[in-house]
C-alpha positions in Angstrom: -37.0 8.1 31.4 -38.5 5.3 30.7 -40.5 3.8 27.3 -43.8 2.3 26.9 -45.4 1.0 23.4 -48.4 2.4 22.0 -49.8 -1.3 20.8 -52.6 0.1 19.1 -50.3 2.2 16.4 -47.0 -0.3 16.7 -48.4 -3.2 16.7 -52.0 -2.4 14.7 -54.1 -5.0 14.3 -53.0 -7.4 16.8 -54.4 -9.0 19.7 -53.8 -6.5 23.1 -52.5 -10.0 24.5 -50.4 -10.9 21.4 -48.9 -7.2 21.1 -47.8 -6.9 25.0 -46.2 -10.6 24.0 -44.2 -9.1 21.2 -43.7 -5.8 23.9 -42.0 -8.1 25.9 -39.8 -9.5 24.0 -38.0 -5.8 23.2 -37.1 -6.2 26.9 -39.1 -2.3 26.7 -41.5 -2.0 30.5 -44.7 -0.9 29.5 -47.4 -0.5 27.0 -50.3 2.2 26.4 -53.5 2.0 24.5 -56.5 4.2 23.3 -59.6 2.9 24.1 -60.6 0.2 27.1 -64.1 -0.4 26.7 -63.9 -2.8 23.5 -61.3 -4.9 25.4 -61.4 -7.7 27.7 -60.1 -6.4 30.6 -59.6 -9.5 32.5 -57.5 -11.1 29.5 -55.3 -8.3 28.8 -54.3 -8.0 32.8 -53.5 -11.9 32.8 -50.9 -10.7 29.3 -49.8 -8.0 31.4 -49.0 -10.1 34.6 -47.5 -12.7 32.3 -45.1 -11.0 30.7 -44.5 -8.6 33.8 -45.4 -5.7 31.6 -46.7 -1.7 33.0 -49.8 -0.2 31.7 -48.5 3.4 31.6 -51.7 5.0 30.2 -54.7 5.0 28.0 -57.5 7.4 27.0 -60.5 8.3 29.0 -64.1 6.9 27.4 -65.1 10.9 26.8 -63.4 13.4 25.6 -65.9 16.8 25.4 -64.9 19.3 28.5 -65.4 22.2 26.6 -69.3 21.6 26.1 -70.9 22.1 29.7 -73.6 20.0 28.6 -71.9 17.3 28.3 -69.9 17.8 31.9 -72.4 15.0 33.5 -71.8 12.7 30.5 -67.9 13.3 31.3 -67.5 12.6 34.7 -70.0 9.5 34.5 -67.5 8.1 31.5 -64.5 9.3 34.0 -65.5 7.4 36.8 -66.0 4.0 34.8 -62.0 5.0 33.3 -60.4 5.0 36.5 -62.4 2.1 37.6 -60.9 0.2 34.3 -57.6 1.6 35.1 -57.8 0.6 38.9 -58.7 -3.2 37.6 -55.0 -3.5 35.5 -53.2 -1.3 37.5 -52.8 1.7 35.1 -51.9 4.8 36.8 -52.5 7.4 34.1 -55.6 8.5 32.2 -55.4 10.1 28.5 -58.3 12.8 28.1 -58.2 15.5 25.1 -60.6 18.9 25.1 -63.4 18.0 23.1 -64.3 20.2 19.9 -64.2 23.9 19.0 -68.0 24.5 19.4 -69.7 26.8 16.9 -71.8 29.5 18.8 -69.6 29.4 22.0 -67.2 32.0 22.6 -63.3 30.5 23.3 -63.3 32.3 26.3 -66.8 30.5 27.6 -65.5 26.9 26.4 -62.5 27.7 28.2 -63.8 28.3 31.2 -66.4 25.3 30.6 -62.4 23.1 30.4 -61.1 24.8 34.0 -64.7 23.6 35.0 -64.7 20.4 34.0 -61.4 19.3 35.1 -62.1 20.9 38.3 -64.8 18.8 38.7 -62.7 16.1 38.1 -60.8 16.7 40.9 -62.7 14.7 43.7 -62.6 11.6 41.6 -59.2 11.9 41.3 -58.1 12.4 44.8 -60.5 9.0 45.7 -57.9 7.6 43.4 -54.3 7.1 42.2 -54.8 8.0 39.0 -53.2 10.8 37.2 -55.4 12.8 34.3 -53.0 13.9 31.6 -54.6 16.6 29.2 -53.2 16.1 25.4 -53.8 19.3 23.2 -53.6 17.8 19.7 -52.3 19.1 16.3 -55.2 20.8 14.8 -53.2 21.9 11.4 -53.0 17.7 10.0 -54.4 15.5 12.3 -57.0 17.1 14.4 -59.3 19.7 12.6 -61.6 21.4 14.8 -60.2 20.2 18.4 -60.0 23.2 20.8 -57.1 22.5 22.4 -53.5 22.3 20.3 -50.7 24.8 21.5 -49.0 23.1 24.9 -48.3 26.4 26.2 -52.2 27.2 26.6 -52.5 23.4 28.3 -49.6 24.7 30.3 -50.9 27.6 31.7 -54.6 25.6 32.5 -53.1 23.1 34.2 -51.1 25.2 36.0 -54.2 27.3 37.4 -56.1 24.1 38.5 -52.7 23.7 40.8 -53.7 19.5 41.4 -50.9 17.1 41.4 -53.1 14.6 39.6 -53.7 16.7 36.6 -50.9 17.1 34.2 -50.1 17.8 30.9 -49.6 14.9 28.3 -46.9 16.4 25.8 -46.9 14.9 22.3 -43.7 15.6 20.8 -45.3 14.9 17.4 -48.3 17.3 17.6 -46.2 20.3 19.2 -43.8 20.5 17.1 -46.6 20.8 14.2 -48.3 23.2 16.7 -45.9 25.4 17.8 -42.4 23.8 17.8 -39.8 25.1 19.8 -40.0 21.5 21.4 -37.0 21.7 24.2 -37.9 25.3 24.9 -41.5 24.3 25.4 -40.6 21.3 27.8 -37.7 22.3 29.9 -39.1 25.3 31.5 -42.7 23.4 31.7 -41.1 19.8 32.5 -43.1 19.8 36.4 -46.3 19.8 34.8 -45.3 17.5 32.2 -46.9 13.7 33.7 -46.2 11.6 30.1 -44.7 12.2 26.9 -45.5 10.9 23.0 -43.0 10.8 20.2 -43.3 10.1 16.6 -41.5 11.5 13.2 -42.5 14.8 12.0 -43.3 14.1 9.1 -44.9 11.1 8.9 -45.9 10.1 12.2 -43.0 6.8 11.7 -40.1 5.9 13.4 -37.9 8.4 14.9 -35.6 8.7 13.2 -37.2 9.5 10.0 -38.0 13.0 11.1 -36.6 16.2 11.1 -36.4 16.0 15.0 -33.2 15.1 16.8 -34.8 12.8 19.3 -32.1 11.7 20.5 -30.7 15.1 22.0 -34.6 15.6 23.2 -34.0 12.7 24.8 -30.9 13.6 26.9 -31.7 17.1 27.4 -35.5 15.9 29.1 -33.5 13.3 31.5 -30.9 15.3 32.4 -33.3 17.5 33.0 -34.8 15.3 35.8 -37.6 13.4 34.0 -38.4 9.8 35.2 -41.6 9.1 33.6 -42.4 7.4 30.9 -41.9 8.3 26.5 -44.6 7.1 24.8 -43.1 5.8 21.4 -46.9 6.5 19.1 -45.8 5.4 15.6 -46.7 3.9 12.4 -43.3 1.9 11.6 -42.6 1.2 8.3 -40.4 -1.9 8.9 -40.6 -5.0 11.6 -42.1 -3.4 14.6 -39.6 -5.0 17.2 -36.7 -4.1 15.1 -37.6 -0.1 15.4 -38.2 -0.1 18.9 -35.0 -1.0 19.6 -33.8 1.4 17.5 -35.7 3.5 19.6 -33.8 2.7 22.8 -30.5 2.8 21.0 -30.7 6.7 20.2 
């Protein structure tokens, strides 16, 4: 297993270019981001190349697959995200649900979800990229998002049966969703493609939280994970300082 740095909650407010500086200088591999389209991509690959530091993953431009309206709109925005993430070498792309739509059965806007990401799937296999569907807490942080219980995600993902679409499993937001974390991801860990951890509570460092990451930890490599941990939190101290308190756990 290996870490990346979400620079856009670590190090908030900073410079892509300064925060994969600072990235670097935790000795950690590999840095993730949300959105690509209000960076300079050229600047941030010259940072990357610099420092010798991995893009691991960031989010897809749209995010509404359970609207079939807006399934053009998608795949337009999908094509112009792995383009980005072909240009700096990023392998993985971020996409949530989209909204719980008024009017629209679940069952129709779940089928509208298995039909969009199936429609996904020829841009994806012209590519390298992986597509990692994040269902998202909808109980604090995420009101009104259709997707939130991993075990759902699980059993889509597993139906669309495509090595490039996995499951992105937030630590944070499934164990306010559902819990059960290591029973959740052990049995599931084949379609897992990246992980995110913060506290719960607080969305800070990890060890503030009632989780024992460092035994989720363990349990998920010895399990045979070799992808990457996505450390997604607010710190409450010197940024650099947590991180490695991060790696020592």
């Amino acid at each position: 297993m290996r870490f990346s740095v979400c620079i856009e909650s670590i190090y908030e407010g900073l410079a892509p270019e300064e925060a994969i500086s600072k990235t670097a200088a935790t000795g950690l591999p590999a840095i993730e981001f949300w959105s690509w389209w209000n960076k300079d991509l050229s600047s941030l690959q010259q940072a990357l190349e610099k420092h010798h530091i991995t893009p691991a993953a960031f989010c897809t431009r749209s995010n509404n697959l359970t609207d079939p309206k807006q399934r053009g709109k998608y795949l337009e925005d999908l094509e112009l995200s792995i383009e980005a993430a072909e240009k700096i070498g990023c392998r993985r792309l971020i996409t949530q649900s989209g909204p719980e739509l008024g009017g629209l059965s679940r069952a129709a806007q779940s089928e509208s979800l298995y039909a969009g990401l199936e429609a996904c799937k020829p841009l994806l296999d012209q590519s390298k990229i992986t597509l990692l569907v994040e269902p998202l807490n909808t109980v604090r942080d995420h009101p009104g998002v259709f997707l939130s219980d991993s075990h759902e995600t699980f059993e889509l993902v597993r139906s669309l049966a495509h090595p490039q679409i996995r499951v992105l499993f937030d630590i944070y937001h499934q164990q306010i969703s559902c819990g059960n974390i290591l029973d959740s991801i052990l049995p599931n860990l084949d379609l897992i493609g990246h992980f995110h951890a913060a506290s719960v509570p607080g969305r800070h460092e990890l060890e503030l939280g009632e989780l024992h990451y460092g035994r989720i930890f363990r349990e998920i490599s010895k399990a045979g994970y070799q992808g990457y941990m996505g450390l997604e939190y607010w710190p409450t101290a010197d940024a650099n300082i947590t991180l490695r308190q991060c790696m020592s756990l």
